[in-house]
Residue, then its C-alpha position, 0 to 999 in steps of 0.5 A: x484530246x486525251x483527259x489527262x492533257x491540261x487545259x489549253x495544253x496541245x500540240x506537242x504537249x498533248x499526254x496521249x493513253x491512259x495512263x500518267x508517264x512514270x517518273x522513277x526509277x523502278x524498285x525492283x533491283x533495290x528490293x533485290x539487293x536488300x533481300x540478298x543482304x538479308x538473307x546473308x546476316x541471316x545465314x551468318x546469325x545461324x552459323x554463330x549460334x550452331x557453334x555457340x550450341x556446339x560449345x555449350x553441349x559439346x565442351x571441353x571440361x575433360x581437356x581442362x580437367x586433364x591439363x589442370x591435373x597435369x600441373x601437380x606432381x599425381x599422375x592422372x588419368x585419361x579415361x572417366x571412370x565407369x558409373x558403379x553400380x548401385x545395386x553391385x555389392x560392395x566388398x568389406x574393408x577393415x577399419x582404416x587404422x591410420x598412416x603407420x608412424x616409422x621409428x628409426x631403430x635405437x643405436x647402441x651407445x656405449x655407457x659412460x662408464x666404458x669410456x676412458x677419459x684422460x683430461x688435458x689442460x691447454x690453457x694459462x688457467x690453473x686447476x682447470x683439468x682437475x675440475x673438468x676431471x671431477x665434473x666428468x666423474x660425476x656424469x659417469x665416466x671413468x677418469x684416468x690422467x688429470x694434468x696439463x697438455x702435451x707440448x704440442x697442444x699446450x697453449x696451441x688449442x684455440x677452439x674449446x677442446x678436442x678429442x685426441x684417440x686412436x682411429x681404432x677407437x669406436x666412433x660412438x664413443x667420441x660421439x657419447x664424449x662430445x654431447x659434454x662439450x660443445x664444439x669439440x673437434x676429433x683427432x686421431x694419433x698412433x695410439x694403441x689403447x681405447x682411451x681419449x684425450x680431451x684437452x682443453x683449448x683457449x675458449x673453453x669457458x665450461x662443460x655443457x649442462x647436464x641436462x643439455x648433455x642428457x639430451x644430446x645422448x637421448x638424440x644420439x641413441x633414438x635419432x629421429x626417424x626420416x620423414x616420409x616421402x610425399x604420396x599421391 
């Protein structure tokens, strides 16, 4: 009887060899399976950080350089510019003197005095083309007729006043007679003379001021240059 039978254990229950009968399943295929799986997270572990590597060394700085440049109104370019040389000499530039300010060229303005000015009063208001005559003499202008509108204007000037010539009639010297009031309106008749009529409508309250209407005539004849346009 063998020694691994049991006593008072025989027959048919008698353990035969030398060994203890196995009584599991063997391991192999289970250290297989596992080692398959490892070595797949493995593989995937290095694939993400190649491209990890590939992301950090390779970048796309210039891509998003180039698209953020792209948004502004300056064309950019492409291609990096080539590292200068330290040893290259440089050529001499003058002193920058600064962006050239443009001025826009004077306008020739006729004098006061060249202009004829024939005063109409529109309005219910007594003495009032007089005194606008007086007022306008004093400023510089030659004055001609004094005295109440025209049937067709009379009482019919709703506005403060308008200036009444011939269309031949050089348009700087409406301009120059219109800084003295404001919100004249201009009209053109048959006229054959340079003079202009400034009839007085229902608003007129008084001539701008002096100094106001120094201020239109400098405007007038240095207009304010254009502003430059925008540069890259």
């Amino acid at each position: 009887m063998s020694m691994l039978t049991p006593p008072g254990m025989g027959g048919k229950y008698r353990v035969t060899g030398a060994a203890y009968p196995r009584m599991s399943r063997p391991r192999r295929r289970r250290k297989i399976v596992l080692a398959l799986l490892g070595s797949v997270l493995a593989l995937a572990l290095l694939g993400y950080g190649a491209l990890q590597l590939i992301d950090v060394f390779g970048g796309d700085d210039s891509g998003k350089r180039n698209t953020a440049a792209s948004d502004g109104n300056c064309p950019t370019a492409s291609a990096k510019p080539a590292k200068a040389n330290a040893n290259a000499v440089k050529p001499a530039t003058a002193p920058d003197a600064g962006p050239a300010v443009s001025k826009a060229p004077a306008v020739a303005l006729p004098q006061p005095a060249q202009i004829t000015v024939n005063v109409y009063n529109a309005t219910p208001r007594a003495g009032l083309a007089k005194a606008v005559g007086d007022e306008l003499k004093k400023r510089g202008f030659a004055v001609g007729h004094v005295g109440n509108a025209p049937a067709d204007f009379d009482k019919k000037v709703p506005g403060p006043g308008i200036l009444l010539g011939s269309p031949r009639t050089d348009k700087a010297a409406y301009s120059v007679l219109g800084t003295q009031l404001a919100g004249v309106t201009t009209q053109t008749d048959a006229r054959e003379g340079a003079d202009i009529d400034l009839i007085l409508g229902d608003s007129f309250k008084e001539l701008s001021t002096k100094e106001d209407a120094d201020k239109a005539l400098a405007v007038l004849a240095n207009p304010p240059a254009p502003a430059p346009s925008a540069k890259c």
